[in-house]
C-alpha positions as CSV (number, residue, x, y, z in Angstrom):
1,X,-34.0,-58.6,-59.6
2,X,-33.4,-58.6,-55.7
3,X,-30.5,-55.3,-56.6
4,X,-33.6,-53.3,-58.2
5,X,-35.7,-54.2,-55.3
6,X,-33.5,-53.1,-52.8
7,X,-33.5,-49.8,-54.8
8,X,-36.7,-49.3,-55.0
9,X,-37.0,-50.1,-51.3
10,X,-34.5,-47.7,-50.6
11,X,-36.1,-44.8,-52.1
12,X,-39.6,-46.0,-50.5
13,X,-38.3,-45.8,-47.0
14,X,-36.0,-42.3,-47.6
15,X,-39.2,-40.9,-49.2
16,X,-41.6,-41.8,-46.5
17,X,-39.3,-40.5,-43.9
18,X,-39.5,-36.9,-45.5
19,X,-43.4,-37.2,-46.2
20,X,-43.9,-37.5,-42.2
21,X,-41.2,-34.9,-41.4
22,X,-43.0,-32.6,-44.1
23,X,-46.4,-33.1,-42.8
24,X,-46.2,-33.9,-39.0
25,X,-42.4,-32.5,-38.3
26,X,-40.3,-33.7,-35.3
27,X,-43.5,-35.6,-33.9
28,X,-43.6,-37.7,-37.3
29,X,-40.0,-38.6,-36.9
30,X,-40.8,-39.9,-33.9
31,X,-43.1,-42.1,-35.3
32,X,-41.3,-43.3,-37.9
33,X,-38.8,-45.0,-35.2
34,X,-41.0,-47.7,-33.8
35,X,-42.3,-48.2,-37.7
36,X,-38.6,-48.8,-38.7
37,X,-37.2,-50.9,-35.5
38,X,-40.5,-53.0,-35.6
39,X,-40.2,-53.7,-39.5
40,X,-36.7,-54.7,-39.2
41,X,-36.9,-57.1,-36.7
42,X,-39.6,-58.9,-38.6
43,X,-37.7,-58.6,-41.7
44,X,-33.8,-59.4,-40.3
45,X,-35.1,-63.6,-40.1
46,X,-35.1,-63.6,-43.9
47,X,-32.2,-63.9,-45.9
48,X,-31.4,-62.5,-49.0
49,X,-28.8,-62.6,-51.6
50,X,-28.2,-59.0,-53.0
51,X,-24.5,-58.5,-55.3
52,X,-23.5,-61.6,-54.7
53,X,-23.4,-61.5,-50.9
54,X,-25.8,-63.1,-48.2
55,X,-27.2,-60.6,-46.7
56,X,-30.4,-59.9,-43.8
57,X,-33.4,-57.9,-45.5
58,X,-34.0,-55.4,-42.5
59,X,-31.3,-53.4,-43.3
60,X,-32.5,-50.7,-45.3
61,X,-35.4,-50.1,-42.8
62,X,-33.3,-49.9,-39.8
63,X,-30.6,-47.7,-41.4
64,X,-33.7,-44.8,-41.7
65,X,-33.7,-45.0,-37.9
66,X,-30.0,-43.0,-38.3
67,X,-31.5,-40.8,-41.3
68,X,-34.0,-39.9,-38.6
69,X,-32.0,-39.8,-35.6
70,X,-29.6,-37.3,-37.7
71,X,-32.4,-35.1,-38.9
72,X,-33.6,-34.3,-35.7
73,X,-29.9,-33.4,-34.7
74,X,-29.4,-31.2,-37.1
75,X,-32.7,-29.4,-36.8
76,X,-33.8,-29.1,-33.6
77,X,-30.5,-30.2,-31.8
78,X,-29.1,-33.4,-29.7
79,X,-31.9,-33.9,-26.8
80,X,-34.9,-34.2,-29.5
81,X,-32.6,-37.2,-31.0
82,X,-32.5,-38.9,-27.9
83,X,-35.9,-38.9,-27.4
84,X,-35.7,-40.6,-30.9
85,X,-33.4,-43.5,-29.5
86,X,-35.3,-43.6,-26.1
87,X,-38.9,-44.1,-28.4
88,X,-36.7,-47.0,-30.1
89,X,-36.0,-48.8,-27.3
90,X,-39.2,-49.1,-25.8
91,X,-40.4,-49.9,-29.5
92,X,-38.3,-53.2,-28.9
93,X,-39.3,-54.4,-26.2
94,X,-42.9,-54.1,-26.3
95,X,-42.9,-55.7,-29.8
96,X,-40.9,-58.4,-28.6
97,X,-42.7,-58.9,-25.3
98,X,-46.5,-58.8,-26.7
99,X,-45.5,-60.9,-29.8
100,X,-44.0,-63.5,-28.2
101,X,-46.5,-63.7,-25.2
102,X,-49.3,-64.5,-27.9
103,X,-47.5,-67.5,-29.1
104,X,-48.4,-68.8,-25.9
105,X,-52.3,-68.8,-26.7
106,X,-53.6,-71.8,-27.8
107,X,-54.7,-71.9,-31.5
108,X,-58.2,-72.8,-32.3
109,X,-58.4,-75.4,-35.0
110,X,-59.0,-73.1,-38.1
111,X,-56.3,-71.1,-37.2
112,X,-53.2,-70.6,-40.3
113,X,-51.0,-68.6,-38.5
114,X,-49.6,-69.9,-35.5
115,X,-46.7,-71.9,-37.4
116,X,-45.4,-68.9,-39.6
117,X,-45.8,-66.0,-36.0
118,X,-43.4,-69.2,-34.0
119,X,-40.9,-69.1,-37.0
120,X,-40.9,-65.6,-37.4
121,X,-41.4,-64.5,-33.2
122,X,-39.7,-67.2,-31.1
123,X,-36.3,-66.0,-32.6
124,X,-37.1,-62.3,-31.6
125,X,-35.7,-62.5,-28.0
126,X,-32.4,-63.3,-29.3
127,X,-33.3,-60.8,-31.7
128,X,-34.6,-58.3,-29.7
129,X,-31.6,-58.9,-27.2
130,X,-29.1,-58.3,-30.0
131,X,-31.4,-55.0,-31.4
132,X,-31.0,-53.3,-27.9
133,X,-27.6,-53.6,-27.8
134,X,-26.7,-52.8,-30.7
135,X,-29.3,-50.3,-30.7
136,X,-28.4,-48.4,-27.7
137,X,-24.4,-48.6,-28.8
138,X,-25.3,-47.1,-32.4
139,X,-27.6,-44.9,-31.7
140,X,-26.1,-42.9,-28.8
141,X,-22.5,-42.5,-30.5
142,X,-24.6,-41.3,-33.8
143,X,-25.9,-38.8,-31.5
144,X,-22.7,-37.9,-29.8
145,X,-20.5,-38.1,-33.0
146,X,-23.2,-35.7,-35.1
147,X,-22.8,-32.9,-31.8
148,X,-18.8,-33.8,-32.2
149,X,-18.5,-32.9,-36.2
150,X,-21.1,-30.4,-36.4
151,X,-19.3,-28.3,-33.4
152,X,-16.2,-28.7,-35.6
153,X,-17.9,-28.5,-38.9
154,X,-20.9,-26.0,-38.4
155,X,-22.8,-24.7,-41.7
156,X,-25.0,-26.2,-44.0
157,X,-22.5,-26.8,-46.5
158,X,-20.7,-29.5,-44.0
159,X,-24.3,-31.6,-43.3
160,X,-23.0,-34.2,-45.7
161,X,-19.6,-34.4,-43.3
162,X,-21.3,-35.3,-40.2
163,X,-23.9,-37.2,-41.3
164,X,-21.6,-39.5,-42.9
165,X,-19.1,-39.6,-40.6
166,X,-21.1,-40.1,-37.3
167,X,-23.7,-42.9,-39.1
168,X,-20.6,-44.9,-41.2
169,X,-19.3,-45.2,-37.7
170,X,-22.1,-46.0,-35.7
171,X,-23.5,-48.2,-38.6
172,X,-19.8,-50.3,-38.0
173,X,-20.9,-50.7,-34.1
174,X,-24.6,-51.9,-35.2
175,X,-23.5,-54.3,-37.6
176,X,-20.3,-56.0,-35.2
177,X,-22.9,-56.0,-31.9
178,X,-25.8,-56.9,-33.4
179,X,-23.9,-59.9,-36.1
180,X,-22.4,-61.4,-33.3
181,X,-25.2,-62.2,-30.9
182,X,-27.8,-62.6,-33.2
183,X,-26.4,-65.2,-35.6
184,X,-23.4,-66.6,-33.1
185,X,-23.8,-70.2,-33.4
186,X,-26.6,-70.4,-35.7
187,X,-23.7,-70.1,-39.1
188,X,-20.6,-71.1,-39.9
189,X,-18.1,-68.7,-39.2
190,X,-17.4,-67.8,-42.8
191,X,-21.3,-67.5,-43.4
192,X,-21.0,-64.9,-40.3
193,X,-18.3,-63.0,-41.5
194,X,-20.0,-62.3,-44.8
195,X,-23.2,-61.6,-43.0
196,X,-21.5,-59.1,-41.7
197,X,-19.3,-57.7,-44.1
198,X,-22.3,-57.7,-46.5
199,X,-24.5,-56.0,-44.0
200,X,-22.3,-53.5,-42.9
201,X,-21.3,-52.7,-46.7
202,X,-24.9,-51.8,-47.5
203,X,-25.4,-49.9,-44.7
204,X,-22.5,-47.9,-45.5
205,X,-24.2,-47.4,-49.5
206,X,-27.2,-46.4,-47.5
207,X,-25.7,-43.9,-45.1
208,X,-24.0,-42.5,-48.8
209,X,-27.0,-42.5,-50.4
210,X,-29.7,-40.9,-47.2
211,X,-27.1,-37.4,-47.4
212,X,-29.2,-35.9,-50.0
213,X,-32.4,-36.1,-48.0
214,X,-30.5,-34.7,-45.0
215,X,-29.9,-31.8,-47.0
216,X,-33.9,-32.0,-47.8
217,X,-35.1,-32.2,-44.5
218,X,-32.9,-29.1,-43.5
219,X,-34.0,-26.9,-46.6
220,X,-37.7,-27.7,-46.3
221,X,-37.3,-26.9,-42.4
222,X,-35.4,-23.5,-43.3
223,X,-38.7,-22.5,-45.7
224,X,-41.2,-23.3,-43.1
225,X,-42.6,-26.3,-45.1
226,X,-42.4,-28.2,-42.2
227,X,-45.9,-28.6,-40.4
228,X,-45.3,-29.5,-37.0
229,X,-47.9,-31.3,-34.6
230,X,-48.1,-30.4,-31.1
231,X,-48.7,-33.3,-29.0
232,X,-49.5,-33.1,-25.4
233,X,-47.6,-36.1,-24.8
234,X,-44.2,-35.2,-26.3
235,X,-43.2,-33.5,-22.8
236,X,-43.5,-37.1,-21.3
237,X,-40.5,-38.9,-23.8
């Protein structure tokens, strides 16, 4: 049951991706980017067991943050996918900052919540500490390394080439950094080293299968489906 989840979840994130991008361009990728690093920090604290492997939930979410990243790259070039990561990291740190400053409020006595927000939020620092890293590692050579291949590999035909190789990559950094100082101590070190081998292994399927909507992003750009926003504010990122 959880495999068909995770494929339907799949699908749900990729398909959402290119509904923004189709109706708000670049500036909708943008936004997508806090939506994705938010939603997997929240979701990385649970566990799940998908094809026989223990494995975090967040990472089909976060993976969309390289579909993005790479979309913006090969579209409008490597600067607008910086601006991605940069939007990224100040996504993390505000999320972890506000969240875990209003577990410092006292609850009043009808309140329901504050047990489940300290399970979930008082984690996120280590959380948050290991997103950034990994983040900024990931996210910056997924940038460099699509500029690298598509230099070598230009053409439309070759999109599938550097998406896959600069994400598979980059997706190999994520999963090492962020592994290691998230869940360090807190597992066994055989329950860490299928945590990441798990991770890293869907990641890799999701890389595979987000190629298609590269090429989708790219054709519906080239037709002028794309409705892009002008925002005032995007000279300030």
């Amino acid at each position: 049951m959880n495999e068909i989840l995770w494929g339907v979840l799949l699908l749900v994130n990729f398909l959402l991706v290119i509904f923004i991008y189709r109706v708000a361009g670049r500036t909708g990728l943008y936004i997508w980017i806090p939506i994705s690093t938010i939603l997997a920090n929240i979701q990385v604290v649970k566990m799940v067991e998908l094809f026989g492997f223990e494995s975090t939930l967040g990472n089909v979410v976060y993976a969309t943050s390289f579909l993005v990243t790479d979309i913006l790259s090969e579209n409008y070039g490597r600067e607008h996918a910086k601006k991605a990561v940069y939007i990224g990291f100040f996504s993390l740190i505000s999320f972890a900052l506000i969240m875990n400053l209003s577990l410092y409020f006292a609850p009043s006595q009808n309140d329901f919540a504050q047990k489940s927000m300290v399970t979930i939020f008082s984690l996120m620092p280590r959380f948050a500490l290991a997103s950034l890293i990994a983040y900024a590692t990931a996210q910056f050579h997924d940038v460099w390394a699509y500029g690298f291949w598509k230099k070598l590999f230009p053409g439309q035909k070759y999109i599938w080439l550097r998406n896959n190789a600069s994400t598979m990559v980059s997706q190999l950094f994520d999963t090492l950094i962020f592994t290691a100082i998230a869940f360090g101590g807190v597992y066994p070190l055989p329950v860490l080293g299928e945590i990441f081998l798990s991770t890293y292994i869907l990641k890799w399927i999701v890389a595979a299968a987000d190629t298609p909507f590269v090429y989708l992003a790219h054709m519906i750009k080239e037709k002028h489906f794309v409705q892009e926003v002008e925002d005032g504010c995007e000279s300030l990122l």
